[in-house]
N, C-alpha and C positions, 0 to 999 in steps of 0.2 A: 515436533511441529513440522508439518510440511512446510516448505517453503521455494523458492526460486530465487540461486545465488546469482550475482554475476559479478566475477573475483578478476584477478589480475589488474584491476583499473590505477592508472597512475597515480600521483597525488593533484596534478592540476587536471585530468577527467574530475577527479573525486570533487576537489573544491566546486568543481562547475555543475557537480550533480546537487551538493550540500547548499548552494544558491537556487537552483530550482527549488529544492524539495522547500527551502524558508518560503520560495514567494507564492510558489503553488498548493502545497498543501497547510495543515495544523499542525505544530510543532507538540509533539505531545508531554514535554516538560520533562522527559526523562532523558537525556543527554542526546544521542543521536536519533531519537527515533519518530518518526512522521506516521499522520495519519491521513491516510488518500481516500476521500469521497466515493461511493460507487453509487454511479447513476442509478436515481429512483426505477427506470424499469428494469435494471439488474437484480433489486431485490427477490429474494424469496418468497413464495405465497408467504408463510411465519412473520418475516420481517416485514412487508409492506403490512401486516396485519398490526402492526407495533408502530405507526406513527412516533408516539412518546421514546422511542428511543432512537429516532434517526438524528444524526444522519449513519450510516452504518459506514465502516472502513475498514481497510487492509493496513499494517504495518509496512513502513518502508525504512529499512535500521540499514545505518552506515555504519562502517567497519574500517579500520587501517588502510583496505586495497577494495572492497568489496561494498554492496549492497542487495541485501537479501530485503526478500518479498515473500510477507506471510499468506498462505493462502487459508487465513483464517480471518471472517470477518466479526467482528465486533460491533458493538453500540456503544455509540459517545455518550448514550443519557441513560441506557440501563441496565449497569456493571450487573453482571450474574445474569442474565433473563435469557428466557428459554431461545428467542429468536439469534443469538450468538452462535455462530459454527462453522466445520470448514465451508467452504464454498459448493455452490452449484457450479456445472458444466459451464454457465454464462459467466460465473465472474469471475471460475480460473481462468477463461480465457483473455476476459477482459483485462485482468492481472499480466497475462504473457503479452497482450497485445501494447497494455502501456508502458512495460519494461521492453520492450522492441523499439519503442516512441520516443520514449526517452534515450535510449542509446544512439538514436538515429537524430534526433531532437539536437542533442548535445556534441554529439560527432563523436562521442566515447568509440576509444577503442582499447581493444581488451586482450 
């Protein structure tokens, strides 16, 4: 899986990342791991073609010291369907740009 780490983080950076991700994102019921929204004109031709399975999202999983960012997006409404896959140029960077935000956001240092 590709993705984008960023390790060494304290335990109270960590707590304060694990508080955003509860209020900003879906908690997606598997112990640490979030799911983050990507803005409708981020989608893909495929996916915007798939209403029925938005909202489409990225993985955001806490770790011990760390939280990684999948650059693989998904659908919340239709597991297996063809519009699932790594990302376009726009939403990895959209992906780098809110892991920046968030670091900067929170005053994380690492």
């Amino acid at each position: 899986m590709r993705s984008y780490l960023i390790d060494e983080i304290s335990l109270s950076d960590l707590e304060k990342i694990a508080e955003f991700l509860r209020l900003k994102t879906i908690h997606s019921g598997l112990g640490k791991i979030f799911w983050v929204s990507l803005p409708p004109h981020l989608l893909s031709p495929k996916q915007a073609q798939h209403p029925q399975c938005q909202p489409h999202v990225f993985a955001a999983e806490l770790g011990a010291n760390w939280i990684k960012l999948e650059f693989f997006v998904r659908s919340m409404n239709g597991v297996g369907c063809e519009c699932q896959g790594y990302c376009i140029r726009e939403q990895e960077q959209f992906i780098l740009h809110w892991a920046q935000e968030l670091v900067r956001h929170l005053r994380i240092e690492t």
